[in-house]
SERO-4910 file (N, C-alpha, C, O; in steps of 0.05 Angstrom, whole numbers):
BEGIN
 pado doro    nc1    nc2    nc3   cac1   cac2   cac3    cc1    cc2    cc3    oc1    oc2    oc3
  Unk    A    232   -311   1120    217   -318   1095    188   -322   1103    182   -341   1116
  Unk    A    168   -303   1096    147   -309   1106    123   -324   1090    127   -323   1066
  Unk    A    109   -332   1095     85   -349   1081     77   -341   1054     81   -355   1034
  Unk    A     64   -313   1054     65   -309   1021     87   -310    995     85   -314    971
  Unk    A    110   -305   1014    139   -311   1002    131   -340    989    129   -346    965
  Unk    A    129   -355   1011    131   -384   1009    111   -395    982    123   -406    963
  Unk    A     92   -392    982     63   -399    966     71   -400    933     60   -414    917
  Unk    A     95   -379    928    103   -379    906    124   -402    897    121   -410    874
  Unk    A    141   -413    908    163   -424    910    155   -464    902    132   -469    908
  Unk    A    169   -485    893    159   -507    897    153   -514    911    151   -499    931
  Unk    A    145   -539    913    134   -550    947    158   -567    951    166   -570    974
  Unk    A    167   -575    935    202   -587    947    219   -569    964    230   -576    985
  Unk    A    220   -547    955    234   -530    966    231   -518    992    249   -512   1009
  Unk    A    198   -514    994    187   -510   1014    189   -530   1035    195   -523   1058
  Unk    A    186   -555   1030    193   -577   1047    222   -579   1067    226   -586   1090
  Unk    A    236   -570   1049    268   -569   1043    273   -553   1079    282   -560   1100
  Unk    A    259   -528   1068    263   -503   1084    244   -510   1104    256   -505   1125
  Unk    A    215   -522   1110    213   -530   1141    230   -556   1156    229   -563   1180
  Unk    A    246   -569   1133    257   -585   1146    278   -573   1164    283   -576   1188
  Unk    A    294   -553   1138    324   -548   1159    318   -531   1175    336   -522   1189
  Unk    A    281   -518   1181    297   -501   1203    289   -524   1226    299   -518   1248
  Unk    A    276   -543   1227    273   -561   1253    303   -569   1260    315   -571   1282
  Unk    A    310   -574   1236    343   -590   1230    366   -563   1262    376   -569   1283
  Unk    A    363   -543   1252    371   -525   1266    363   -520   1290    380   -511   1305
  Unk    A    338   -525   1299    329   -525   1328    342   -549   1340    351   -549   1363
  Unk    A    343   -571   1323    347   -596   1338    382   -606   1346    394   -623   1358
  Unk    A    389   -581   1329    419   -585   1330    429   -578   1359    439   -592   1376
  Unk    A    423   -554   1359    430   -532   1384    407   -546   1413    396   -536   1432
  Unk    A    407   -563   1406    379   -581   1424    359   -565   1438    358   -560   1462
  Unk    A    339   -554   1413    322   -529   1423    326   -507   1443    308   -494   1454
  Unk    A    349   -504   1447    353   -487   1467    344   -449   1445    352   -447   1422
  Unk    A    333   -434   1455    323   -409   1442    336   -398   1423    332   -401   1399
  Unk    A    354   -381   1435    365   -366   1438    381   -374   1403    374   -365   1381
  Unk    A    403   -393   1410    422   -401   1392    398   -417   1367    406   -424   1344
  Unk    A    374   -420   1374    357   -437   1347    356   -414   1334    363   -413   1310
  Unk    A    346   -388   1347    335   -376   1331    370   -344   1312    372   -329   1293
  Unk    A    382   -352   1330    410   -345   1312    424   -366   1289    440   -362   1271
  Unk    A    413   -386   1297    421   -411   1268    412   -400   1249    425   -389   1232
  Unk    A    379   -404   1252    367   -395   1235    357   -370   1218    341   -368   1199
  Unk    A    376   -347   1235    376   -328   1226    398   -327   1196    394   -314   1175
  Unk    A    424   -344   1203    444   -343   1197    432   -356   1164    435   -348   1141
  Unk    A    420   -375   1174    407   -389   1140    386   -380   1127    377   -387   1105
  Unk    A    377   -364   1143    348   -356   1127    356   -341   1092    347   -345   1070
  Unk    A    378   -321   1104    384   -302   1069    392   -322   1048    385   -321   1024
  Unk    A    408   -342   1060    417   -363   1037    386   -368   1012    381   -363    988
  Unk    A    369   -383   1038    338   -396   1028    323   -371   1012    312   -371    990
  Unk    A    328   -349   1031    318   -321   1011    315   -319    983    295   -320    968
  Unk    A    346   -317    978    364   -315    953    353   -346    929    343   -347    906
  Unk    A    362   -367    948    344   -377    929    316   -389    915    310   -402    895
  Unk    A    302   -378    941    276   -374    928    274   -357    905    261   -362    885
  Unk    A    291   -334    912    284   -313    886    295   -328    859    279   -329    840
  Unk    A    318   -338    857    319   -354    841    305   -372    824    306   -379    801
  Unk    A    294   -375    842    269   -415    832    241   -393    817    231   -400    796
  Unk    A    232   -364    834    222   -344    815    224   -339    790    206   -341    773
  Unk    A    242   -334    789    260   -322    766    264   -339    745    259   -331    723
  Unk    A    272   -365    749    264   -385    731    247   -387    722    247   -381    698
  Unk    A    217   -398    737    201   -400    726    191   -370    701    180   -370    679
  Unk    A    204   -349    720    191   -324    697    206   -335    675    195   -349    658
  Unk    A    232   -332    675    252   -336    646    255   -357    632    269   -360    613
  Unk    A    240   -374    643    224   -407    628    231   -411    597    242   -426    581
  Unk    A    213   -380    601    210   -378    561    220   -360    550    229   -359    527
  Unk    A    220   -344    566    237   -325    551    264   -318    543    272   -306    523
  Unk    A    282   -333    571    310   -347    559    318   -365    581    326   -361    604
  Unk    A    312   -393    562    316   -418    563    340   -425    572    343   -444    587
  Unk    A    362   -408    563    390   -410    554    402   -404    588    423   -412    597
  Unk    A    383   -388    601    402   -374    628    377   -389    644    380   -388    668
  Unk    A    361   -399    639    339   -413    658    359   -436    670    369   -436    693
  Unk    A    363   -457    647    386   -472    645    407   -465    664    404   -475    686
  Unk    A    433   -444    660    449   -446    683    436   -439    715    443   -449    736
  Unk    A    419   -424    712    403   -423    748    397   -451    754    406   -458    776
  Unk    A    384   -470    739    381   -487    754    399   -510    758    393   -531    770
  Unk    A    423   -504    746    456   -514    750    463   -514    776    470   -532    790
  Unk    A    458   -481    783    461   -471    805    450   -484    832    464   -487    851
  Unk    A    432   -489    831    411   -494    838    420   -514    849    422   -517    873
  Unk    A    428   -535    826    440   -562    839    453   -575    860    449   -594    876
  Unk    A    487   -546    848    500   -552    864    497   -546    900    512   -554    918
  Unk    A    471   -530    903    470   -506    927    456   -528    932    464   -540    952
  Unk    A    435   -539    920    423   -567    930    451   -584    951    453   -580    975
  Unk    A    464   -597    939    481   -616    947    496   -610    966    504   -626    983
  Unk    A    505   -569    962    515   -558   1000    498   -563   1015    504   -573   1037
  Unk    A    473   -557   1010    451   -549   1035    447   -585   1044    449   -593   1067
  Unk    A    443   -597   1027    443   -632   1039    471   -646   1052    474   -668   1064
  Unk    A    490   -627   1046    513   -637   1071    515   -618   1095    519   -631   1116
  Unk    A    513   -595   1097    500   -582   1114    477   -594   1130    480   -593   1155
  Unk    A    454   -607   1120    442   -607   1140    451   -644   1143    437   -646   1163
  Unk    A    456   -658   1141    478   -683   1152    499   -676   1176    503   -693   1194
  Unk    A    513   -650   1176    530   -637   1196    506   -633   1214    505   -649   1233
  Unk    A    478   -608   1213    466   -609   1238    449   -632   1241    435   -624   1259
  Unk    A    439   -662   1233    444   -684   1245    462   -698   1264    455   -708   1285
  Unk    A    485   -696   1253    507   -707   1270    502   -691   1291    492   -706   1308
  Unk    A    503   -673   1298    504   -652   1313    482   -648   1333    488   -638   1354
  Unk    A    459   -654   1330    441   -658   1340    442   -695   1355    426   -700   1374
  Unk    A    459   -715   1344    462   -743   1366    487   -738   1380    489   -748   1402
  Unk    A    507   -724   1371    530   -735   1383    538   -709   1398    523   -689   1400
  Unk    A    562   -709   1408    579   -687   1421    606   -680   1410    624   -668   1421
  Unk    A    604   -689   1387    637   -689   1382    642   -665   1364    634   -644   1374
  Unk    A    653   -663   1341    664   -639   1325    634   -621   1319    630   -597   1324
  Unk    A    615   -643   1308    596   -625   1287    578   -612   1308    563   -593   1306
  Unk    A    586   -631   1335    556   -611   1350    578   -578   1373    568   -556   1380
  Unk    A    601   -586   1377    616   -564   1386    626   -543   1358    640   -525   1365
  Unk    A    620   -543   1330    619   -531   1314    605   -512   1307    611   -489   1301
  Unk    A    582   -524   1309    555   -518   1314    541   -496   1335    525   -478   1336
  Unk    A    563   -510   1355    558   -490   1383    578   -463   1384    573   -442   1396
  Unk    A    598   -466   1371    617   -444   1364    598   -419   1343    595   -396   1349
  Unk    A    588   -434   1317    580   -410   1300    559   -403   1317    559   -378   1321
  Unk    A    543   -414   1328    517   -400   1334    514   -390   1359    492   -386   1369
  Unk    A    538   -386   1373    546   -373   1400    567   -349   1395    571   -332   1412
  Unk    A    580   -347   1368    590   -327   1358    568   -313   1341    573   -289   1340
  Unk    A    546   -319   1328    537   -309   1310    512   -290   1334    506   -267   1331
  Unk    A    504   -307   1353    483   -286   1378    495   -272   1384    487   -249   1382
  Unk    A    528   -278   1397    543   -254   1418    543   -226   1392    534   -204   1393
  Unk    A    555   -238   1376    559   -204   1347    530   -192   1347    531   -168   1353
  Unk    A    503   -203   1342    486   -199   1332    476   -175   1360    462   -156   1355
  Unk    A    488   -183   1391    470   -168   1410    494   -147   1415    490   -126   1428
  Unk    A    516   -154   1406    538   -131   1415    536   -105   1392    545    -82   1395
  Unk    A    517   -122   1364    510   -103   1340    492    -80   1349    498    -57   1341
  Unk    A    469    -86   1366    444    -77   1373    455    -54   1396    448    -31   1399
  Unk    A    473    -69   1410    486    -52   1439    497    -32   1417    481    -16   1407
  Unk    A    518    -32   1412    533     -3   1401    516     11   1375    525     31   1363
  Unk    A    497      1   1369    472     14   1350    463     38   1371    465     62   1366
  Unk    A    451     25   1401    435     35   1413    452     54   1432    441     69   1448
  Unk    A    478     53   1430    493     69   1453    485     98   1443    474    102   1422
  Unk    A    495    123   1465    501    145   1455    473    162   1469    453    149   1474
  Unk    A    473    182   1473    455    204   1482    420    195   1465    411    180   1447
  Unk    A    409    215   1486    378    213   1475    372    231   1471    374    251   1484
  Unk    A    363    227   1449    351    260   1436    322    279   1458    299    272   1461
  Unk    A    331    296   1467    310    307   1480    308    330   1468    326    346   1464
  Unk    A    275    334   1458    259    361   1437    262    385   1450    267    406   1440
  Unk    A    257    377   1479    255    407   1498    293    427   1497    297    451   1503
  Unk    A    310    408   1488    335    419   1500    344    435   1467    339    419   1449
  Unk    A    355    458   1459    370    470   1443    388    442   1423    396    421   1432
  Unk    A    389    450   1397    413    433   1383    438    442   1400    451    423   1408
  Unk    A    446    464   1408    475    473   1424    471    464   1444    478    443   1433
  Unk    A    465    458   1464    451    446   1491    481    437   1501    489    418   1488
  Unk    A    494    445   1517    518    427   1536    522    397   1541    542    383   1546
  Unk    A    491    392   1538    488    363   1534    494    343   1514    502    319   1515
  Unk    A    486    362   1492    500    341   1474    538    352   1464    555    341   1450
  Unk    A    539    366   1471    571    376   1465    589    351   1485    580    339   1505
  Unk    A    615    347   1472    639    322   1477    640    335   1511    642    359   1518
  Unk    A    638    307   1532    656    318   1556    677    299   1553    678    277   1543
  Unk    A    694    315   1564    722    314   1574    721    286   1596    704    281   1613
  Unk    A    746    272   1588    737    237   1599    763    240   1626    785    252   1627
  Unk    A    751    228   1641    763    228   1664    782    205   1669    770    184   1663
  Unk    A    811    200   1680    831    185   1677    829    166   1677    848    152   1668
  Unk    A    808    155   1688    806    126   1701    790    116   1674    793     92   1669
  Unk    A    771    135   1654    750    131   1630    767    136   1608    761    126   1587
  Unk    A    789    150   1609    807    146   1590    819    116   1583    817    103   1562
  Unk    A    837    108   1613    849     85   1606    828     66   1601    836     44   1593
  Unk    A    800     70   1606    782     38   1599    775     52   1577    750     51   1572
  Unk    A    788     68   1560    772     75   1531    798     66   1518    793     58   1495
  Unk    A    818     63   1522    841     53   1506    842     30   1505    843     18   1484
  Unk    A    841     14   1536    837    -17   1533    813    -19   1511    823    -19   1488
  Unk    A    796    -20   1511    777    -16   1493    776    -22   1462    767    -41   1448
  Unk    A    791      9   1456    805     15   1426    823     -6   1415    824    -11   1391
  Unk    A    843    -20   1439    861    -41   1433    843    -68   1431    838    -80   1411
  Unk    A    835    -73   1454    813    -97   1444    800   -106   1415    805   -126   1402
  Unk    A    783    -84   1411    769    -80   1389    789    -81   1356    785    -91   1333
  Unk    A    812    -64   1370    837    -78   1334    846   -104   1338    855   -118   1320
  Unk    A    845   -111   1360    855   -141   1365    832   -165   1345    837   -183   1329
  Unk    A    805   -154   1356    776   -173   1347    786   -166   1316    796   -183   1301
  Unk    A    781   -142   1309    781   -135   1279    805   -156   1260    803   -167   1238
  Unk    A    823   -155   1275    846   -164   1264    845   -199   1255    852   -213   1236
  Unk    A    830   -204   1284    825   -236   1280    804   -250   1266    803   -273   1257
  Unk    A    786   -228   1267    767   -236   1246    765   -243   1210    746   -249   1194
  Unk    A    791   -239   1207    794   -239   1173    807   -275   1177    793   -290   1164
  Unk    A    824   -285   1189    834   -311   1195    808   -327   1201    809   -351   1196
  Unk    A    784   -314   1212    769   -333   1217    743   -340   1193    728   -359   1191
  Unk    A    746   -312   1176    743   -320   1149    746   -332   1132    728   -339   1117
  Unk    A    778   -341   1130    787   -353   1104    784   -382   1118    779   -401   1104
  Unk    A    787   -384   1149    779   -421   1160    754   -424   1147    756   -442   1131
  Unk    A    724   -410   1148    702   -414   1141    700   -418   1109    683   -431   1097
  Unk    A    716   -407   1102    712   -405   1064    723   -425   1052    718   -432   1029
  Unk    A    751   -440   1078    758   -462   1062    744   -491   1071    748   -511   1058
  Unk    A    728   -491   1095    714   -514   1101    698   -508   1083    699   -528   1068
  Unk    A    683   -492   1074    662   -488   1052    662   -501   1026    644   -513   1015
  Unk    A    687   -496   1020    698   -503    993    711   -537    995    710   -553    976
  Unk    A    723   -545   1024    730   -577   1021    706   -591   1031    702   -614   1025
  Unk    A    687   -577   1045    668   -604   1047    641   -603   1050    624   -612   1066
  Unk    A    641   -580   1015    622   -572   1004    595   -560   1027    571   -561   1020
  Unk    A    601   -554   1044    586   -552   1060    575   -511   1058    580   -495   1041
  Unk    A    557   -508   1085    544   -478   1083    536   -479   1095    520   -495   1104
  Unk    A    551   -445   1109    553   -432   1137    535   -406   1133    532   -386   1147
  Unk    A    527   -412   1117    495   -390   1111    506   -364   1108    524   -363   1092
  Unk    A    498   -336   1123    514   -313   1121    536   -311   1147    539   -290   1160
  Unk    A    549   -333   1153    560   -328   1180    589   -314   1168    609   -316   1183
  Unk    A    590   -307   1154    622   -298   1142    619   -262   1137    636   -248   1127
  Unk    A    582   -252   1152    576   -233   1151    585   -223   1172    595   -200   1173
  Unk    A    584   -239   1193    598   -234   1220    628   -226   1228    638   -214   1247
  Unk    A    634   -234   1214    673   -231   1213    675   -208   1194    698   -202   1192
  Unk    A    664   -197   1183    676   -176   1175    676   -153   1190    656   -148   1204
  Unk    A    702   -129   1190    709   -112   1208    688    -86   1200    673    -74   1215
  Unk    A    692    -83   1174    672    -64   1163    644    -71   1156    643    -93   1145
  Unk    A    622    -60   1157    598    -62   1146    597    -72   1113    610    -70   1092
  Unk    A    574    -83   1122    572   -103   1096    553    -82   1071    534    -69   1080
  Unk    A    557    -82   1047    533    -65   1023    508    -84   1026    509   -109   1023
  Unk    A    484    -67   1033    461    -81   1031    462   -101   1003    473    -96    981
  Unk    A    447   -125   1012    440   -146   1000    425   -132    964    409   -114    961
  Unk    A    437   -146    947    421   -137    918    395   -150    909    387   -174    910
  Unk    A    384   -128    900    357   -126    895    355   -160    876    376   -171    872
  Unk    A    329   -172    866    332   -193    862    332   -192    841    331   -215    832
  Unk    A    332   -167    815    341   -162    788    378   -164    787    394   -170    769
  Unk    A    379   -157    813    410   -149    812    419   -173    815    443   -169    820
  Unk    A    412   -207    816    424   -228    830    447   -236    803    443   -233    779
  Unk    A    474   -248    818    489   -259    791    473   -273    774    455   -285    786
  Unk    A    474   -276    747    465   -285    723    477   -308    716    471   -319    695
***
């Protein structure tokens, strides 16, 4: 969310959002790496509803009627995000559930995020000088020993896929019993790619 973003938005809100991301550094006890995967993880939430708190103000007057339920909304996302950041408090004095919780999402949410970037970046390099037919880029033939570590592999990988839907519905139901918010970390567990995020005309009504 960057600064001119910001300039538009209340100053409550804005407050809100330099608090939790300190809230988030302080959880993971400034250590880098995992502050700045927390906060990756919450930033689309704060996104989304800034565009919101926008949108209001445009539809003020012009319909009153749906201004009204946004800032319903509003409320309740208020009252997740203030138990949420109560969990990265705790979590930031103690050692017990909220701060090994803590250390789970945001040590699962870096490892996905660099294993995302690794198999983005795998695969041949395009070189201008060599033919599209070039030998180089045509399939070679895998040698026995690159076979069997391509199967372990293939099995691994349905094993992750498989487990990842169970570790969904755990996150959706802490969500829902103690009103709390795991930001986009439920983007992570999914096996298939996610549909880009909707435009901010397109947000539910």
């Amino acid at each position: 969310m960057t600064e001119p973003f910001l300039k538009g938005l209340p100053l409550d809100f804005r407050s809100f959002y330099r608090l939790f991301r300190r809230s988030c550094s302080a959880a993971v006890l400034h250590h880098r790496p995992t502050t700045i995967a927390l906060r990756n993880m919450y930033r689309p939430t704060f996104r989304r509803v800034g565009w919101i708190h926008m949108r209001i103000r445009q539809e003020a007057s012009e319909n009153p009627e749906m201004a009204t339920k946004q800032r319903a909304w509003i409320d309740v996302w208020n009252k997740r995000m203030d138990n949420t950041l109560s969990l990265l408090y705790n979590s930031s004095h103690t050692r017990g559930l909220p701060h090994q919780l803590t250390k789970f999402v945001t040590y699962f949410t870096y490892t996905e995020r660099r294993l995302h970037a690794e198999r983005k970046n795998a695969g041949l390099t395009w070189n201008p000088h060599l033919p599209p037919d070039s030998p180089q880029y045509q399939p070679q033939p895998l040698k026995p020993g690159k076979a069997t570590k391509r199967a372990k592999e293939e099995r691994m990988k349905m094993f992750t896929e498989q487990a990842l839907g169970p570790l969904r519905e755990v996150i959706r139901m802490a969500e829902g019993r103690d009103e709390i918010s795991f930001g986009n970390f439920k983007k992570y567990t999914r096996a298939r790619g996610r549909k880009p995020p909707p435009r901010p005309q397109n947000l539910p009504q």
